[in-house]
C-alpha positions as CSV (number, residue, x, y, z in Angstrom):
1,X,0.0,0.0,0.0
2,X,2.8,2.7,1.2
3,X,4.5,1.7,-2.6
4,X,1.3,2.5,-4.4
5,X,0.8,5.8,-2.7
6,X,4.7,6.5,-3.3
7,X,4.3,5.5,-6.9
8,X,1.1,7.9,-7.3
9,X,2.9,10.5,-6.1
10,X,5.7,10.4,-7.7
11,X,3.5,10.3,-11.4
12,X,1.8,12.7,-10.5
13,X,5.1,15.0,-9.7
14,X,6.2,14.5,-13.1
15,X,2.9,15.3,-14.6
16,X,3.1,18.6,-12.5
17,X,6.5,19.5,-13.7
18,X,5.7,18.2,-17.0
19,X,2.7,20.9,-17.5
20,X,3.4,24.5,-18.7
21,X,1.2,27.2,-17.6
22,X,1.5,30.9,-17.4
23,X,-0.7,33.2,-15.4
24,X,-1.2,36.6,-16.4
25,X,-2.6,40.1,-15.5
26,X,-3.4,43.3,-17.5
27,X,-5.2,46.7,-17.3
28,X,-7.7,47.8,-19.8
29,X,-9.1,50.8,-21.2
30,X,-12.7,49.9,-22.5
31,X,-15.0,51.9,-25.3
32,X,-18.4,50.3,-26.0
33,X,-19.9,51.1,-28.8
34,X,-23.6,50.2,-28.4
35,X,-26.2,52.9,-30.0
36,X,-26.6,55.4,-27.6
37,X,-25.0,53.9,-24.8
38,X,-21.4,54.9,-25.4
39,X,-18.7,55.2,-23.0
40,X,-15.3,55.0,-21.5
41,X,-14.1,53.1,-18.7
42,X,-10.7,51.5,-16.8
43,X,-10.5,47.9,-15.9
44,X,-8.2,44.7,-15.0
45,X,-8.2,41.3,-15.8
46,X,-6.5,38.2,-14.5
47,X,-5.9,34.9,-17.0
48,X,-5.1,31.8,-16.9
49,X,-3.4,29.5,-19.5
50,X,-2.9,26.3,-20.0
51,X,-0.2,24.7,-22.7
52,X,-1.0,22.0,-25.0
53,X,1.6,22.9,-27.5
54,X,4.0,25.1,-28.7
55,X,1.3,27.1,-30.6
56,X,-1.9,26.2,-28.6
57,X,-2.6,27.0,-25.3
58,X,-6.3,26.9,-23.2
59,X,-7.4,30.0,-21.3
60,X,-9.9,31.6,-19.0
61,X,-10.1,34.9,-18.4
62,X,-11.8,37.0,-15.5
63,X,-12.1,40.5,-15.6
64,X,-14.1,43.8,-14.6
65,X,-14.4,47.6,-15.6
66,X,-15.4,50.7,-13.5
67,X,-18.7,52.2,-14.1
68,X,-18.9,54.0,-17.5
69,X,-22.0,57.0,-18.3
70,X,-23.7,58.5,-21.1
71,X,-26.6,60.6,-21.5
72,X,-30.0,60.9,-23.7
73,X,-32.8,63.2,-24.2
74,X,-36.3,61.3,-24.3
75,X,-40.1,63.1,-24.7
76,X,-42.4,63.0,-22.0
77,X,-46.2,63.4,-23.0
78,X,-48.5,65.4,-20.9
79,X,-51.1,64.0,-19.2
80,X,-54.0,63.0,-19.3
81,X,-53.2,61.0,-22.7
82,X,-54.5,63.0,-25.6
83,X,-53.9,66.5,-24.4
84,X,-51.3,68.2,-26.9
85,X,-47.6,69.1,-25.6
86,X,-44.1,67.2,-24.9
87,X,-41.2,68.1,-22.5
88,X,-37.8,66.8,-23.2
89,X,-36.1,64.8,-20.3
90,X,-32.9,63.7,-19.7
91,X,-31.7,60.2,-18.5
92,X,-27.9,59.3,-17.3
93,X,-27.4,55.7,-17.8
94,X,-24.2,54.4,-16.0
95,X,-22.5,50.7,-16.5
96,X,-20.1,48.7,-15.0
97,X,-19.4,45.4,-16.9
98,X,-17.5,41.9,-15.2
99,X,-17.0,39.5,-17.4
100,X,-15.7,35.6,-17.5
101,X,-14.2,34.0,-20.5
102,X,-12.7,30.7,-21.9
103,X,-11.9,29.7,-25.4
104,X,-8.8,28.9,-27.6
105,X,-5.7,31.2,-27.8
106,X,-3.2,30.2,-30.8
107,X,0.3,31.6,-31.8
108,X,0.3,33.0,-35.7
109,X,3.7,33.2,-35.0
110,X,6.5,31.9,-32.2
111,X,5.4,30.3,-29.0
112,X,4.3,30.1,-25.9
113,X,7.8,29.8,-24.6
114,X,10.3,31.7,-26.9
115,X,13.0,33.5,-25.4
116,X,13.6,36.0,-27.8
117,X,11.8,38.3,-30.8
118,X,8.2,38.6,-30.3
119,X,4.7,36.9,-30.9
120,X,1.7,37.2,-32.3
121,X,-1.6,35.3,-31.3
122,X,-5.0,35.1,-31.8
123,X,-7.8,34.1,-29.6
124,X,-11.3,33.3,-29.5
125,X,-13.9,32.0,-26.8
126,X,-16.9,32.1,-25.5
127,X,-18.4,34.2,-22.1
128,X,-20.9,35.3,-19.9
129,X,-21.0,39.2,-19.7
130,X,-22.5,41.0,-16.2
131,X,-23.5,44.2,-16.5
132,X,-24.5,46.6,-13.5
133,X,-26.8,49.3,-14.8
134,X,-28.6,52.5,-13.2
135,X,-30.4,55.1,-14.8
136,X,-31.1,58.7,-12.9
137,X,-33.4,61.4,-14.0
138,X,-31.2,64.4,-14.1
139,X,-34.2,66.6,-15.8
140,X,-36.4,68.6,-13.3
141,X,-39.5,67.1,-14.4
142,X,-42.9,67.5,-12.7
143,X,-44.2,63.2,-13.4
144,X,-48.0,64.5,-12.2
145,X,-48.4,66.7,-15.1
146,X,-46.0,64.7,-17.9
147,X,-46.1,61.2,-18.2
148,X,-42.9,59.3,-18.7
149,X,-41.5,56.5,-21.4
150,X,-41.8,53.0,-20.2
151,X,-38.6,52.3,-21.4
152,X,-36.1,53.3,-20.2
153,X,-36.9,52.6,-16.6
154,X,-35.3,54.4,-13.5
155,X,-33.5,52.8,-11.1
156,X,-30.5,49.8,-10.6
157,X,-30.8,46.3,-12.2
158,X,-28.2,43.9,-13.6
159,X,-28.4,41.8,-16.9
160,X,-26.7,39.0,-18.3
161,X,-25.7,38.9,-22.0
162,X,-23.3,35.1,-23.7
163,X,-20.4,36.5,-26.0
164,X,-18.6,35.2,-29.0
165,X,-14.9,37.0,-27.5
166,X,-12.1,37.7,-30.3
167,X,-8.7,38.9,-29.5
168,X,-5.5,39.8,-31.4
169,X,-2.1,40.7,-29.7
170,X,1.4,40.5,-29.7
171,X,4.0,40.0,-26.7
172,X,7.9,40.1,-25.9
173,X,10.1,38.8,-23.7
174,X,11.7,40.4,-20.9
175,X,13.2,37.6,-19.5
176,X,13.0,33.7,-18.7
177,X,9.3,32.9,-18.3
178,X,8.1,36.6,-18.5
179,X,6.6,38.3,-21.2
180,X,4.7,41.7,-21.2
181,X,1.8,41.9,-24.2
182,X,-0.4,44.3,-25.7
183,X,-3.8,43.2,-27.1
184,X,-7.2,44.3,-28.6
185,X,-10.2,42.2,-27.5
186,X,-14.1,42.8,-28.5
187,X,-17.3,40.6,-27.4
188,X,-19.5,40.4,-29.4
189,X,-23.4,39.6,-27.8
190,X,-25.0,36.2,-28.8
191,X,-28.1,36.2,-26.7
192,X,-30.7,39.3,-27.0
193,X,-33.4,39.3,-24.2
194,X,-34.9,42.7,-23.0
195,X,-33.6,44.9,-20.2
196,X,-35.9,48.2,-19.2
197,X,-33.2,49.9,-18.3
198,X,-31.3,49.6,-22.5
199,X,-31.3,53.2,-23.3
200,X,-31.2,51.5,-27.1
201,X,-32.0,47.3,-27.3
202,X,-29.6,47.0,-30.6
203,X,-25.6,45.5,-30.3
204,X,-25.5,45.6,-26.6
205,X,-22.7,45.5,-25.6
206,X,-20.4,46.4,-28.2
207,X,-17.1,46.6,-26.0
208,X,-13.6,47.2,-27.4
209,X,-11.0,47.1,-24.8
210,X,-7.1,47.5,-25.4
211,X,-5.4,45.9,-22.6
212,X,-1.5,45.7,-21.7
213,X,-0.1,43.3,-19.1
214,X,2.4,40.5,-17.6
215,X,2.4,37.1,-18.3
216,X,4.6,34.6,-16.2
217,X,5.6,31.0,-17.1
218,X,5.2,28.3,-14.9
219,X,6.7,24.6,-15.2
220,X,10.1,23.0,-17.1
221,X,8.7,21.4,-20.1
222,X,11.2,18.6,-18.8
């Protein structure tokens, strides 16, 4: 019994030093593009890759952005319905998206584990998008004489949106088992279900975020 636990062990210690795997962080600057809903915002990620090959590697990604605003102008009819006249109003929507993210990163050109010149990967996956909306009425609006849109609604709410996730960037090495990258990453929505609080229903989100980070190496390859 002590020699099949000792033999276990030992497998599995050259499995472990066996497997390459680099974890990496970054900071992002984020624009989404979605109709009417644009904005800026700062984030940071964490990722987590896993090494099949010289050229393919398994990741998951985690990261979040601070809360982004925009404003629009919406008409407010008087009551009661039928009586002639409109007010403009004015809504400010604000966002904060987190988002997880696994999929397939490949190397157009070196490796995973080159020691010198640069690289150049792609990636694509698939995630789950949160995003942490609130809309405030910045208009002084009196709501017993005008009656306001349905849509969008005051308040705070959080929806949920799946995301096709593409990604094209390049790194360098600084060192043994270090590299510093720069990348370009979009999502791009693959579910559509309503939200009252979408200032505009169509291509949410549209995020394009530029991110620039560490990556360390883990493991001997040996």
């Amino acid at each position: 019994m002590i020699l099949f636990f000792t033999s276990v062990i030992c497998i599995d210690g050259i499995a472990l030093a066996q497997l390459r795997f680099s974890i990496a962080t970054d900071v992002s600057l984020l624009r989404n593009f979605s109709p009417q809903q644009k904005f800026w915002s700062l984030g940071q990620g964490v990722e987590a890759d896993l090494h099949f090959s010289q050229k393919n590697t398994f990741y998951g990604w985690f990261n979040y952005h601070t809360q982004g605003s925009f404003n629009n102008s919406f008409e407010a009819d008087v009551k009661p319905p039928g009586t002639p006249g409109q007010i403009d109003y004015y809504i400010t929507g604000k966002w904060a998206f987190r988002q997880v993210s696994i999929g397939w990163k490949h190397y157009i050109r070196g490796s995973f584990d080159k020691e010198y010149d640069w690289n150049l990967y792609g990636a694509a996956g698939f995630g789950l998008l949160f995003t942490r909306a609130e809309n405030i009425l910045v208009s002084s609006i009196d709501t017993a004489l005008y009656a306001l849109r349905p849509t969008p609604q005051l308040g705070k709410d959080d929806f949920k949106r799946l995301t096709l996730d593409l990604a094209l960037g390049t790194e360098l090495p600084l060192g043994p088992n270090f590299y510093v990258y720069v990348d370009v990453r979009t999502s791009i929505p693959t579910s559509d279900y309503p939200s009252p609080l979408l200032h505009n229903k169509k291509h949410v989100p549209l995020p394009v975020m530029l991110n620039a980070g560490m990556r360390i190496l883990f493991g001997s390859g040996e």
